[in-house]
Structure formats: structure tokens, C-alpha cells
mmCIF file as Biopython writes it, N, C-alpha, C and O atoms, coordinates in Angstrom:
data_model
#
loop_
_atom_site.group_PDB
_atom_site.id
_atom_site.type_symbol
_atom_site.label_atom_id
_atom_site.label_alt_id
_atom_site.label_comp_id
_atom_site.label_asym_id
_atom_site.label_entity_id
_atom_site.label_seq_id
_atom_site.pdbx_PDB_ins_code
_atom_site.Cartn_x
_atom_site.Cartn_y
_atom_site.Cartn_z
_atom_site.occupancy
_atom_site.B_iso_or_equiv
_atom_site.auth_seq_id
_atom_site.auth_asym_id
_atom_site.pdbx_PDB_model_num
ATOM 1   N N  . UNK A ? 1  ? 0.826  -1.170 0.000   1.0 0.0 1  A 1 
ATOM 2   C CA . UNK A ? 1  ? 0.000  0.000  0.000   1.0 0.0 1  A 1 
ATOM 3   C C  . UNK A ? 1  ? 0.886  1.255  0.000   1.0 0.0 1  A 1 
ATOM 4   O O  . UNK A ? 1  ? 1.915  1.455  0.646   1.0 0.0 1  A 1 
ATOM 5   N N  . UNK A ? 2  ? 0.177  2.149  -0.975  1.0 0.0 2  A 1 
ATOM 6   C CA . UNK A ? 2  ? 1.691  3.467  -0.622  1.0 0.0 2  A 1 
ATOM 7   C C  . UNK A ? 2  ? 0.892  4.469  -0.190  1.0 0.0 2  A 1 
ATOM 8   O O  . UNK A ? 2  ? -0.321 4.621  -0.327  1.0 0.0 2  A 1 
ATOM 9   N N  . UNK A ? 3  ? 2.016  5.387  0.548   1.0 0.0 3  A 1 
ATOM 10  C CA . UNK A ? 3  ? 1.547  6.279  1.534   1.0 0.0 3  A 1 
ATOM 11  C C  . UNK A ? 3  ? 1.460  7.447  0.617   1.0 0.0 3  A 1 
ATOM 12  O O  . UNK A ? 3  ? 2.155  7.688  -0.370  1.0 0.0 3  A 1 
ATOM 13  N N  . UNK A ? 4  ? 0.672  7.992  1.027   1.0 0.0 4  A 1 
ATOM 14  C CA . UNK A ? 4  ? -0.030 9.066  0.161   1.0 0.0 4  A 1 
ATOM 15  C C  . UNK A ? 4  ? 0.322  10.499 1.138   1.0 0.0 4  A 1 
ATOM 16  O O  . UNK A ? 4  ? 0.473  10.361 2.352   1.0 0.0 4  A 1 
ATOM 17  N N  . UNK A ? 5  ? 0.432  11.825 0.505   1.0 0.0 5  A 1 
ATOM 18  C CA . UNK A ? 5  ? 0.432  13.067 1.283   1.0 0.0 5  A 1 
ATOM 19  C C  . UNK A ? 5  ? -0.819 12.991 2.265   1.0 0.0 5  A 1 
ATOM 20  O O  . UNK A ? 5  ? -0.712 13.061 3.490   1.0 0.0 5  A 1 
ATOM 21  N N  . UNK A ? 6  ? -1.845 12.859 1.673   1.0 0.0 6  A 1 
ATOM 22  C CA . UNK A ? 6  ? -3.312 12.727 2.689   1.0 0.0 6  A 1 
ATOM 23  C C  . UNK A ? 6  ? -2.970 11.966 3.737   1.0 0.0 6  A 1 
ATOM 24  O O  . UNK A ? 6  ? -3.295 12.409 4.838   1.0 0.0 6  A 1 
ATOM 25  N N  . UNK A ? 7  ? -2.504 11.123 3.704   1.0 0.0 7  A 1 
ATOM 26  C CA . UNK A ? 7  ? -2.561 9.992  4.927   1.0 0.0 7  A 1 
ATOM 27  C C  . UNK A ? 7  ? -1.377 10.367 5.954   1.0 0.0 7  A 1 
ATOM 28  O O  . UNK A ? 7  ? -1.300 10.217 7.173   1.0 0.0 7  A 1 
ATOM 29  N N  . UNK A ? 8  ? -0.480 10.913 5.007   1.0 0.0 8  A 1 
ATOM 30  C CA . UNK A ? 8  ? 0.810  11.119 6.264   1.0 0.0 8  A 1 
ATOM 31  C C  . UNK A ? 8  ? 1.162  12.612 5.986   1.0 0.0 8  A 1 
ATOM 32  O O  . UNK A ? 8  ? 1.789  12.902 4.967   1.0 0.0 8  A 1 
ATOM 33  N N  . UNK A ? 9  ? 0.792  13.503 6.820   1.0 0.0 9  A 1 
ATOM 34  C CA . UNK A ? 9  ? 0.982  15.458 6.005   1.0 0.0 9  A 1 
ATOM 35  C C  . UNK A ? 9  ? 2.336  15.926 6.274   1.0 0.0 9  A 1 
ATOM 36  O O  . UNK A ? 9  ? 2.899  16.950 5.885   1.0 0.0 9  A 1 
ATOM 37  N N  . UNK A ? 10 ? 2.828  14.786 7.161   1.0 0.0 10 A 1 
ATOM 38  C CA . UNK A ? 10 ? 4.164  15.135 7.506   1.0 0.0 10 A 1 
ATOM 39  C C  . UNK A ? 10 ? 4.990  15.030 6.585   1.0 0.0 10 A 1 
ATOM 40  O O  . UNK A ? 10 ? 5.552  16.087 6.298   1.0 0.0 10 A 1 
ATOM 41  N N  . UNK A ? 11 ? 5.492  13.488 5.582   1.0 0.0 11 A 1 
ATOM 42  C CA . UNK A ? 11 ? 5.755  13.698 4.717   1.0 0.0 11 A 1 
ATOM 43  C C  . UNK A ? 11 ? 5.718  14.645 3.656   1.0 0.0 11 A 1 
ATOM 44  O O  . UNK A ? 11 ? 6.618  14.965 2.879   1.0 0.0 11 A 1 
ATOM 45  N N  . UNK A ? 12 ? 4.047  15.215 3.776   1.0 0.0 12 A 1 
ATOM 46  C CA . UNK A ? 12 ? 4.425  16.084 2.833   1.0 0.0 12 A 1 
ATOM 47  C C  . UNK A ? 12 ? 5.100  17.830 2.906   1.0 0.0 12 A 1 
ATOM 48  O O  . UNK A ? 12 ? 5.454  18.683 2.092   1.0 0.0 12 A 1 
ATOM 49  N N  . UNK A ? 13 ? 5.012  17.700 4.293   1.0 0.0 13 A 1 
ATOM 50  C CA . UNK A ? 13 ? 5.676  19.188 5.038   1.0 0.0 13 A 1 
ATOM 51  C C  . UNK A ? 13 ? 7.387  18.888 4.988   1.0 0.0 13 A 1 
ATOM 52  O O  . UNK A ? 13 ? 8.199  19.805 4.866   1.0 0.0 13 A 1 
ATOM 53  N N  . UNK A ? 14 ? 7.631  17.966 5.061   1.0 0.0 14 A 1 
ATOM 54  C CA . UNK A ? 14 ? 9.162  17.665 5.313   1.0 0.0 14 A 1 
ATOM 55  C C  . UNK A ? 14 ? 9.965  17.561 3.865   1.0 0.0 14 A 1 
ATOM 56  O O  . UNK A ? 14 ? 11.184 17.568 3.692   1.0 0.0 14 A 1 
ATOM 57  N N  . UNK A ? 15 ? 8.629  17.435 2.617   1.0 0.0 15 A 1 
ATOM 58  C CA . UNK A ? 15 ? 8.840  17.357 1.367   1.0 0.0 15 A 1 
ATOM 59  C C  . UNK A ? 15 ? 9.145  18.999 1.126   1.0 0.0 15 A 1 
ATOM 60  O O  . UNK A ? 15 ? 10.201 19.438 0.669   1.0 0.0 15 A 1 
ATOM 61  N N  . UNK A ? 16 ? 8.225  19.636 1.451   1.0 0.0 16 A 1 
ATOM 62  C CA . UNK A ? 16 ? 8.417  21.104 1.487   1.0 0.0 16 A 1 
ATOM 63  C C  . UNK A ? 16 ? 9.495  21.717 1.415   1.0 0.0 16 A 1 
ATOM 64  O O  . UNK A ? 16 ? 10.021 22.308 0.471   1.0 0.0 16 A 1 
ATOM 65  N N  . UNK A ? 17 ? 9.946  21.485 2.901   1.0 0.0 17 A 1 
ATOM 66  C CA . UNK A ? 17 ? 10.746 21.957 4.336   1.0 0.0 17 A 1 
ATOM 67  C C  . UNK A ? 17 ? 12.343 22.062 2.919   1.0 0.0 17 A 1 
ATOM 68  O O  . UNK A ? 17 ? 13.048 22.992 2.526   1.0 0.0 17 A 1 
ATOM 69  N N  . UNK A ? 18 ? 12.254 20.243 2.522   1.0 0.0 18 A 1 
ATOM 70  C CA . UNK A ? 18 ? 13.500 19.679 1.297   1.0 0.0 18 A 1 
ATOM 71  C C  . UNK A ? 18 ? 13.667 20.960 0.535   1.0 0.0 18 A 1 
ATOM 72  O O  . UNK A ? 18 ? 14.611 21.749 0.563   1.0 0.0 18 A 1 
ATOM 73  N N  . UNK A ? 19 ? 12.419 21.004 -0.234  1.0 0.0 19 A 1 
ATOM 74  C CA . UNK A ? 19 ? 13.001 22.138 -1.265  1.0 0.0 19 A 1 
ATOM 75  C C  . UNK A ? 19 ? 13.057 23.516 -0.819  1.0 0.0 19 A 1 
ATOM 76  O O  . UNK A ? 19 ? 14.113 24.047 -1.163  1.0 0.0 19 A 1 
ATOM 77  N N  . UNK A ? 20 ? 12.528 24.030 -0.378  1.0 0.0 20 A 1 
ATOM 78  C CA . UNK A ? 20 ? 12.507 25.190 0.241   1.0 0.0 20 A 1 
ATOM 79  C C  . UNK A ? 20 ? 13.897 25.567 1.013   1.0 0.0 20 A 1 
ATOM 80  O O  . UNK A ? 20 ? 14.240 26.749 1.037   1.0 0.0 20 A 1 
ATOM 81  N N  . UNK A ? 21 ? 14.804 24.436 1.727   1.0 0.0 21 A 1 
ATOM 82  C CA . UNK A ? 21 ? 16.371 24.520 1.540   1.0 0.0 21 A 1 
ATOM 83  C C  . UNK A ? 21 ? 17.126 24.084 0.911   1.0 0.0 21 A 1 
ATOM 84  O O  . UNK A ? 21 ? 18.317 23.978 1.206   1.0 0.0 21 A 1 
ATOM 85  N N  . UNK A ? 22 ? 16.442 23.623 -0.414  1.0 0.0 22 A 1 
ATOM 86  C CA . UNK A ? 22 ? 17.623 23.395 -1.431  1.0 0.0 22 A 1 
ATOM 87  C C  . UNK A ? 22 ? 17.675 24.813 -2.330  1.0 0.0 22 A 1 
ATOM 88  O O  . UNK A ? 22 ? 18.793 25.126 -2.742  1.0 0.0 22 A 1 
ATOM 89  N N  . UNK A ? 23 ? 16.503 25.729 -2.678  1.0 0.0 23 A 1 
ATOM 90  C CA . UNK A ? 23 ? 16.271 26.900 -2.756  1.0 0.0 23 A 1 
ATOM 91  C C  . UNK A ? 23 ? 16.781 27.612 -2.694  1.0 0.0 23 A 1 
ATOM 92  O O  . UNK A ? 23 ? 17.419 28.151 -3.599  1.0 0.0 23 A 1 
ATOM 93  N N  . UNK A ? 24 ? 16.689 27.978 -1.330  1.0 0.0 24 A 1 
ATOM 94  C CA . UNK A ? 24 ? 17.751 28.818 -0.374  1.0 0.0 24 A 1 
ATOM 95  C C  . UNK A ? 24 ? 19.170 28.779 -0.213  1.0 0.0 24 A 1 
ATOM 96  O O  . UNK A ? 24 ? 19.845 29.784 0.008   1.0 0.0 24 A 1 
ATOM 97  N N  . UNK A ? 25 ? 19.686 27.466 -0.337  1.0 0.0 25 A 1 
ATOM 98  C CA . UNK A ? 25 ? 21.132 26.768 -0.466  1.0 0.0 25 A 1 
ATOM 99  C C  . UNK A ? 25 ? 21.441 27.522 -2.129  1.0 0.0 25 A 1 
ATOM 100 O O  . UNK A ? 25 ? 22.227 28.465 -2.220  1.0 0.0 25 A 1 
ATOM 101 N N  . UNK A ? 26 ? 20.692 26.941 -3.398  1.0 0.0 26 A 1 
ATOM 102 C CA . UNK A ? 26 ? 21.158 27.649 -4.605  1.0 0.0 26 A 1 
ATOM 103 C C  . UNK A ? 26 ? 21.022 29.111 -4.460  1.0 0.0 26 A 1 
ATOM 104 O O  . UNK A ? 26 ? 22.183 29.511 -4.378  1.0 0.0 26 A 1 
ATOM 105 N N  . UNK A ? 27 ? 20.319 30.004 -4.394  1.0 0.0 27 A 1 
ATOM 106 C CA . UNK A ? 27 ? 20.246 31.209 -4.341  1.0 0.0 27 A 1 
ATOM 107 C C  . UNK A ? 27 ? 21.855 31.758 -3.877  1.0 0.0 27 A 1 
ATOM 108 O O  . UNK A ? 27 ? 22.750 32.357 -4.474  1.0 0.0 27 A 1 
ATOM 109 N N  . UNK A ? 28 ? 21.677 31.166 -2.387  1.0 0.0 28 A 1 
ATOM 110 C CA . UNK A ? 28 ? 22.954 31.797 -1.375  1.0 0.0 28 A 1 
ATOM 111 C C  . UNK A ? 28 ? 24.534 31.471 -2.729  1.0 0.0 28 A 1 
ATOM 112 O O  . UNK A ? 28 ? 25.382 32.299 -3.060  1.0 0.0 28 A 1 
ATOM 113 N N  . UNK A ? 29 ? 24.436 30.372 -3.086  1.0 0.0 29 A 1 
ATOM 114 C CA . UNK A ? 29 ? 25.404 29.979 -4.028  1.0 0.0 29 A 1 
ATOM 115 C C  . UNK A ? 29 ? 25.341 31.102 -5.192  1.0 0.0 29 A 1 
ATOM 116 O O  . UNK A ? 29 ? 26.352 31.730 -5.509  1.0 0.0 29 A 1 
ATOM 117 N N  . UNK A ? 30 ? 24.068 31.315 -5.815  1.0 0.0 30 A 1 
ATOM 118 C CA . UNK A ? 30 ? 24.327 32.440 -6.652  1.0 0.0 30 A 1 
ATOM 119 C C  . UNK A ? 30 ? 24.825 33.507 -6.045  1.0 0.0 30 A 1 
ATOM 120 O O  . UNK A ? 30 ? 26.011 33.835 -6.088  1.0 0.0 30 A 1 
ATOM 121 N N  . UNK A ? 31 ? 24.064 34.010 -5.535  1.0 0.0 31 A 1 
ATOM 122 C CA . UNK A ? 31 ? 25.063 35.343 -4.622  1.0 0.0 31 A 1 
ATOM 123 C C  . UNK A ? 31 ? 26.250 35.242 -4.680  1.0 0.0 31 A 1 
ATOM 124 O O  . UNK A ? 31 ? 26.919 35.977 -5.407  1.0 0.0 31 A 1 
ATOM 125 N N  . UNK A ? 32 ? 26.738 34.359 -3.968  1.0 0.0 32 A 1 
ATOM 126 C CA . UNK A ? 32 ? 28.325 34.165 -3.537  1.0 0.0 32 A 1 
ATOM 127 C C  . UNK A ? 32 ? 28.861 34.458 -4.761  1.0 0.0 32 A 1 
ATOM 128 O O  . UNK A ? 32 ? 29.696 35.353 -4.889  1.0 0.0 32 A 1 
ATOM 129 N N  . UNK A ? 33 ? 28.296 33.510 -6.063  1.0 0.0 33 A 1 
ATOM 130 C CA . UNK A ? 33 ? 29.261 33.733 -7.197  1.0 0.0 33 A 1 
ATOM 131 C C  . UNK A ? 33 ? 29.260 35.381 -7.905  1.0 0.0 33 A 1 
ATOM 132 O O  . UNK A ? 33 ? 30.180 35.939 -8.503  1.0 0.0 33 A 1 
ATOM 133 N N  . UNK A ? 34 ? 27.836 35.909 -7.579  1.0 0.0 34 A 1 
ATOM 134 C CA . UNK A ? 34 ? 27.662 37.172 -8.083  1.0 0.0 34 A 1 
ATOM 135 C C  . UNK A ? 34 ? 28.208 38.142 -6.968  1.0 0.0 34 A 1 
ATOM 136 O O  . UNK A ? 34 ? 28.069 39.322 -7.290  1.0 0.0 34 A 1 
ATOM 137 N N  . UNK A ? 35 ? 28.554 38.025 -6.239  1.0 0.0 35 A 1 
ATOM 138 C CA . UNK A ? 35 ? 29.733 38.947 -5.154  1.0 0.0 35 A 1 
ATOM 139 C C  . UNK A ? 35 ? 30.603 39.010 -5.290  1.0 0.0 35 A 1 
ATOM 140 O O  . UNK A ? 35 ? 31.109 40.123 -5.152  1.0 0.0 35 A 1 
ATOM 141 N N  . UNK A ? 36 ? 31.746 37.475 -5.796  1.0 0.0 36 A 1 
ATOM 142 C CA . UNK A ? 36 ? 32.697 37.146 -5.944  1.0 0.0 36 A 1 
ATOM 143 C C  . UNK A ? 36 ? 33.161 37.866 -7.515  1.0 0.0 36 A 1 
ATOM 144 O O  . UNK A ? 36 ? 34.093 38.669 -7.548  1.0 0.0 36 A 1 
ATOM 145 N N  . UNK A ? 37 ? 32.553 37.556 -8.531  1.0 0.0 37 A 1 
ATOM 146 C CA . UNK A ? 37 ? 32.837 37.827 -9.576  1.0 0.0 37 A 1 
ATOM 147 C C  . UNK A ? 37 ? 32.566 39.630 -9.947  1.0 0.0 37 A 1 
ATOM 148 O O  . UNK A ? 37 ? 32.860 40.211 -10.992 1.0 0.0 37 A 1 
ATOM 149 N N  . UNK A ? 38 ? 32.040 40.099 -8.938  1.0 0.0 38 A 1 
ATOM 150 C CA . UNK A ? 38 ? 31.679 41.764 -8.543  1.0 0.0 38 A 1 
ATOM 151 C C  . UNK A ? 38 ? 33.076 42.406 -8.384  1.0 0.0 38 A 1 
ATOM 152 O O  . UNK A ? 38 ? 33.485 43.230 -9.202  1.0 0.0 38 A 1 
ATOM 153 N N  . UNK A ? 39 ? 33.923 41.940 -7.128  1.0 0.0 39 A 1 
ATOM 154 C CA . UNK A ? 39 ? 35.051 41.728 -6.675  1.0 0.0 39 A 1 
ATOM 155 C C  . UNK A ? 39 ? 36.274 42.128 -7.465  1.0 0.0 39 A 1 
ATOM 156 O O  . UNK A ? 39 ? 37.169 42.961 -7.317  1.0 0.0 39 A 1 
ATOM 157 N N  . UNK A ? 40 ? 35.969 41.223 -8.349  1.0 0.0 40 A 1 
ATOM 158 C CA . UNK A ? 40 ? 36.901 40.661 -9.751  1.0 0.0 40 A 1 
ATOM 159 C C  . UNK A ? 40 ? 37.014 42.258 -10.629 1.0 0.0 40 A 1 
ATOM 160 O O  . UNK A ? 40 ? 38.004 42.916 -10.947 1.0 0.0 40 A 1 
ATOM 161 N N  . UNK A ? 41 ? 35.600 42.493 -10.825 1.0 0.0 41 A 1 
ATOM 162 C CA . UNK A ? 41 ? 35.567 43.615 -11.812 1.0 0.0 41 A 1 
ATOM 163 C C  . UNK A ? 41 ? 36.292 44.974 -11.675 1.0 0.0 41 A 1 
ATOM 164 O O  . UNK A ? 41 ? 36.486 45.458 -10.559 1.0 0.0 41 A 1 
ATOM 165 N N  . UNK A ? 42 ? 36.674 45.562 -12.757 1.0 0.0 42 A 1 
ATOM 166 C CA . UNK A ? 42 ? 37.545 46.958 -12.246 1.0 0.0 42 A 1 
ATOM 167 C C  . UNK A ? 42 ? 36.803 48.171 -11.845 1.0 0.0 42 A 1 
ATOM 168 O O  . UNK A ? 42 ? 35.578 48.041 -11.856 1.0 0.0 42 A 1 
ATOM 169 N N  . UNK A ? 43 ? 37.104 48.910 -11.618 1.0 0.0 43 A 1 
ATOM 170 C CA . UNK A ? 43 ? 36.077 49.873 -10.848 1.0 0.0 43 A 1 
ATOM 171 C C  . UNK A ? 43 ? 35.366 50.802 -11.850 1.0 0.0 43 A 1 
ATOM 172 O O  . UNK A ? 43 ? 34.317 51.415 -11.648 1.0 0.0 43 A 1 
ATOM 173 N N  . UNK A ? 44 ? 36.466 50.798 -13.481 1.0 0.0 44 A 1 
ATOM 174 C CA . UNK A ? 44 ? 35.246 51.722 -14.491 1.0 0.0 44 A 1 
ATOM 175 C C  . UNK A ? 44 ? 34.164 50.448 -15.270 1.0 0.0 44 A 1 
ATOM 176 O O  . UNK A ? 44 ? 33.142 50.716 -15.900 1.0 0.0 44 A 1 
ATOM 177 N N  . UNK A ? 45 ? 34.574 49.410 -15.084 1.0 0.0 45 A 1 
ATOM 178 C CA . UNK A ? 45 ? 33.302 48.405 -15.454 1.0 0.0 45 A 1 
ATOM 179 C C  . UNK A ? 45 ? 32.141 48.663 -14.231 1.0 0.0 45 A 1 
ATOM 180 O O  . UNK A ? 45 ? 30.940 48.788 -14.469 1.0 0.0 45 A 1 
ATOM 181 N N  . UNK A ? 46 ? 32.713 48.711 -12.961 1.0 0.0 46 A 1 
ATOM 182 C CA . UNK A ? 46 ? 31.523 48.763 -12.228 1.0 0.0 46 A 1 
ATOM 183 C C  . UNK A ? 46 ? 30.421 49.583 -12.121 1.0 0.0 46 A 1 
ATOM 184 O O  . UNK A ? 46 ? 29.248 49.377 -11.813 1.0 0.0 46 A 1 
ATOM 185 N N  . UNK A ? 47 ? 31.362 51.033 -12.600 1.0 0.0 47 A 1 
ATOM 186 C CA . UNK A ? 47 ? 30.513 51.822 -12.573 1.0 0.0 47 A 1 
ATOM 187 C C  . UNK A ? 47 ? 29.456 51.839 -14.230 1.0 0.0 47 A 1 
ATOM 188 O O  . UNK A ? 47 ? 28.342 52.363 -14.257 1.0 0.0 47 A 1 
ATOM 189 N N  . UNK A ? 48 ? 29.923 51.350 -15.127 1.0 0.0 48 A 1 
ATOM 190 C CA . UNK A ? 48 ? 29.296 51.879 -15.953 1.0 0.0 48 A 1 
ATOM 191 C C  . UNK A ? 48 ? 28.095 50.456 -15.594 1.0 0.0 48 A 1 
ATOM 192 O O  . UNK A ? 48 ? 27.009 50.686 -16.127 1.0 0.0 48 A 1 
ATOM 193 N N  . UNK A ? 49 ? 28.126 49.215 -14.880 1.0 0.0 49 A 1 
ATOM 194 C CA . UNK A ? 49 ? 27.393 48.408 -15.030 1.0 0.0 49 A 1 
ATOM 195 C C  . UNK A ? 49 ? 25.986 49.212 -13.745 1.0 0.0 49 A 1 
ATOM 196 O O  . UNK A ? 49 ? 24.769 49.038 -13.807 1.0 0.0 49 A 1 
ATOM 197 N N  . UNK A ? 50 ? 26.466 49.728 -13.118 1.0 0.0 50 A 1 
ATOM 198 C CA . UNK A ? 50 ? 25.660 50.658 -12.196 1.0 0.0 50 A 1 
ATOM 199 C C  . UNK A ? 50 ? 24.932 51.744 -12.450 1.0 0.0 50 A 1 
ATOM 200 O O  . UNK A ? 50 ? 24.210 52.281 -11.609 1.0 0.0 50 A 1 
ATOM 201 N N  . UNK A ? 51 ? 25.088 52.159 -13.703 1.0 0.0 51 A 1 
ATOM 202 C CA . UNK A ? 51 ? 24.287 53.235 -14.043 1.0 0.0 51 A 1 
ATOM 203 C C  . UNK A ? 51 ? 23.415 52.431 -15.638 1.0 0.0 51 A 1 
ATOM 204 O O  . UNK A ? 51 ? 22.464 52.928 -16.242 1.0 0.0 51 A 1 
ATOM 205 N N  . UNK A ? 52 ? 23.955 51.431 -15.891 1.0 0.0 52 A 1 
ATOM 206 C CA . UNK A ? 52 ? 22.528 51.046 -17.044 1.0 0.0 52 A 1 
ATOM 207 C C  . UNK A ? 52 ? 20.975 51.234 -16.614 1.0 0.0 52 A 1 
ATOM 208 O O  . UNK A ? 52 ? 20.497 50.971 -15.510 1.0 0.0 52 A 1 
ATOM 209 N N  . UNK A ? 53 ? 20.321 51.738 -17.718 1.0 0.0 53 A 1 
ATOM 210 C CA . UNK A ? 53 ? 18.978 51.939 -17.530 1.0 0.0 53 A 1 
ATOM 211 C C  . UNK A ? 53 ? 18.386 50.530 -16.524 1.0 0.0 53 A 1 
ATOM 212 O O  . UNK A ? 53 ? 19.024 49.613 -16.008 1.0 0.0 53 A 1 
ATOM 213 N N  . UNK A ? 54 ? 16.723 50.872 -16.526 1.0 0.0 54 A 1 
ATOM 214 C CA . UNK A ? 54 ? 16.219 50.374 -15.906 1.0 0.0 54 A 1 
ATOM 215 C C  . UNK A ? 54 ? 15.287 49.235 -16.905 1.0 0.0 54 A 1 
ATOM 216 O O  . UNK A ? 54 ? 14.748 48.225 -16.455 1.0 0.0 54 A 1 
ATOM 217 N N  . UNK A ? 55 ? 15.258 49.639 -18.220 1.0 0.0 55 A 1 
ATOM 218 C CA . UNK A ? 55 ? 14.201 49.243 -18.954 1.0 0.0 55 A 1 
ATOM 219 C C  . UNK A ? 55 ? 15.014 49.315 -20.706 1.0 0.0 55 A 1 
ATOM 220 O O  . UNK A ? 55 ? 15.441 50.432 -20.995 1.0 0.0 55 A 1 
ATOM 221 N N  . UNK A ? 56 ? 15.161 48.465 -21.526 1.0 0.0 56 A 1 
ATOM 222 C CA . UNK A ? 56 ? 15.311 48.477 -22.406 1.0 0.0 56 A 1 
ATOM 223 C C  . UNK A ? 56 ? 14.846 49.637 -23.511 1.0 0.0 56 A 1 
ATOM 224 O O  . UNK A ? 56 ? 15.238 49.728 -24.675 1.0 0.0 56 A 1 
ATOM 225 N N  . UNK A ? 57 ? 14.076 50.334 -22.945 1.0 0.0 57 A 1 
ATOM 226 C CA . UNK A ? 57 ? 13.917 51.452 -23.896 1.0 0.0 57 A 1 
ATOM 227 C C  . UNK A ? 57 ? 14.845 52.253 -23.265 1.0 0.0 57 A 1 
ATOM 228 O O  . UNK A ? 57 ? 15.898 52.531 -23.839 1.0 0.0 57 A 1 
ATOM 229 N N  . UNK A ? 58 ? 14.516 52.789 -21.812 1.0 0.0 58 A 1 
ATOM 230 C CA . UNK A ? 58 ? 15.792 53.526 -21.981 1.0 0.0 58 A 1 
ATOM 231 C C  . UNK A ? 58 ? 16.856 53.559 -22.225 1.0 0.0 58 A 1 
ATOM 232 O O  . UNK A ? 58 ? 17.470 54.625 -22.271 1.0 0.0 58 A 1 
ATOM 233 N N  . UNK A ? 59 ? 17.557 52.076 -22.522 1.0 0.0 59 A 1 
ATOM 234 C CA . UNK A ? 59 ? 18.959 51.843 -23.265 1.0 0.0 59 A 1 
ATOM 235 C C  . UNK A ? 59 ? 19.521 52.566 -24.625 1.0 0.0 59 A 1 
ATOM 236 O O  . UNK A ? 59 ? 20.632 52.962 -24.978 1.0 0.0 59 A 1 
ATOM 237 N N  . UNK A ? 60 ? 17.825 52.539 -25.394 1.0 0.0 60 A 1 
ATOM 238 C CA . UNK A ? 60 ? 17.889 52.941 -26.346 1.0 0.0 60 A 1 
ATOM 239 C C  . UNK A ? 60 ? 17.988 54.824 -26.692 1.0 0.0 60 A 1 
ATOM 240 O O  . UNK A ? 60 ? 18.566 55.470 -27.566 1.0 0.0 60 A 1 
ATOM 241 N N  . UNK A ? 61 ? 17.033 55.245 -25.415 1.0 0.0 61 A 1 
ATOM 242 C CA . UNK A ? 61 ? 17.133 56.761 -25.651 1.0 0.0 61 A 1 
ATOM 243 C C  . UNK A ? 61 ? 18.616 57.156 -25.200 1.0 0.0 61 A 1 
ATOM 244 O O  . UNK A ? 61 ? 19.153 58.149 -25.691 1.0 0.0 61 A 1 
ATOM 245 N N  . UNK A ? 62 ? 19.142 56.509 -24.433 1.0 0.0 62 A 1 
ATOM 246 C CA . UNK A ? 62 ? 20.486 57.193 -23.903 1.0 0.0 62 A 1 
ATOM 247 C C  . UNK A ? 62 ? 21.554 56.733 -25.094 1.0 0.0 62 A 1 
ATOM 248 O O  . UNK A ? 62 ? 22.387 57.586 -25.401 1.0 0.0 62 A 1 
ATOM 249 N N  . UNK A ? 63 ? 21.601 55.478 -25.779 1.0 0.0 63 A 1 
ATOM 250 C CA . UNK A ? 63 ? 22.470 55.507 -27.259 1.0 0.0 63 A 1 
ATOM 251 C C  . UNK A ? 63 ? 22.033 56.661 -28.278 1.0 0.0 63 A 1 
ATOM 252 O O  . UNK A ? 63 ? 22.932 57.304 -28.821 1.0 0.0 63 A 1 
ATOM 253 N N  . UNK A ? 64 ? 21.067 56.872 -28.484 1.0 0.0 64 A 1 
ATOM 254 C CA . UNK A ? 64 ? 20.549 58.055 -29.071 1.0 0.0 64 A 1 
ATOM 255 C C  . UNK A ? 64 ? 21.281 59.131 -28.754 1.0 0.0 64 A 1 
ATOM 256 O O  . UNK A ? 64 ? 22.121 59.633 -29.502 1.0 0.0 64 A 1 
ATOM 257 N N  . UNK A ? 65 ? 20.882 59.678 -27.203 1.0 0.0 65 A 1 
ATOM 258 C CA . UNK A ? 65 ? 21.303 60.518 -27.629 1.0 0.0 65 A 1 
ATOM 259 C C  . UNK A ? 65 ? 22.868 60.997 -27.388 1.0 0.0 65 A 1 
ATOM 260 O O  . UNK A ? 65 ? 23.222 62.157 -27.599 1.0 0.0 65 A 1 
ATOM 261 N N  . UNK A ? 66 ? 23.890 59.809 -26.853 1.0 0.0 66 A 1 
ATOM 262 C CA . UNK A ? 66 ? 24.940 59.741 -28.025 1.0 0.0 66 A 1 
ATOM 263 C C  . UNK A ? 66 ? 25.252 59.699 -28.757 1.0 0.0 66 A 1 
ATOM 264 O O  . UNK A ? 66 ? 26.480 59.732 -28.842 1.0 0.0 66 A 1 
ATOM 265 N N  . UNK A ? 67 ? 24.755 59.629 -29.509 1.0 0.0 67 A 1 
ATOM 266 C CA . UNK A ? 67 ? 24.791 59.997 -30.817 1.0 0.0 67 A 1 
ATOM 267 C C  . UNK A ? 67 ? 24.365 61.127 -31.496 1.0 0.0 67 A 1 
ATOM 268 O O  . UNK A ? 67 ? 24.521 61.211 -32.715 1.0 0.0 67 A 1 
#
């Protein structure tokens, strides 16, 4: 007979509980790599990566009006 979420809720909370820190575990890993590799960068890459628009159009009005 197999156990079903209905019959046992624990299983299925502890199923949860699983992904919800494997989640959290990848995320924290992204970070790390996106901190680390931040680090790395020189300080006129940083800045120009800090001031890109917010929205793909404005990418476009500010090439404009360099031009």
C-alpha cells in the first residue's frame, strides 16, 4: 500500500521543508558567485554596469542621444 500526502501530512511538510532549503542553499550559491565575480571587476566596469537603464527602452534613448 503506498503512503499518500493525505494519509501522512508530515511527509508532505518535510517534502516542502526539502526544497525550500535546497532553494535557499542555490540562491545563497548564486550570490556568492555574483559577489565574488563583482570583486573581480575593475572599478570603471563597475561603474558603468551601475548606471545602465532600468528598462530596455531607456537603453535605447540614452544611445541616441549619443549619438
Amino acid at each position: 500500500m503506498w503512503i499518500t500526502w493525505r494519509r501522512c501530512p508530515v511527509l508532505g511538510m518535510l517534502d516542502d521543508i526539502a526544497l525550500l532549503a535546497w532553494v535557499m542553499n542555490s540562491l545563497d550559491q548564486e550570490l556568492t558567485a555574483l559577489r565574488r565575480w563583482l570583486e573581480r571587476q575593475a572599478p570603471q566596469q563597475l561603474r558603468a554596469i551601475e548606471h545602465l537603464p532600468d528598462t530596455p527602452e531607456q537603453l535605447q534613448l540614452q544611445r541616441h542621444e549619443k549619438n
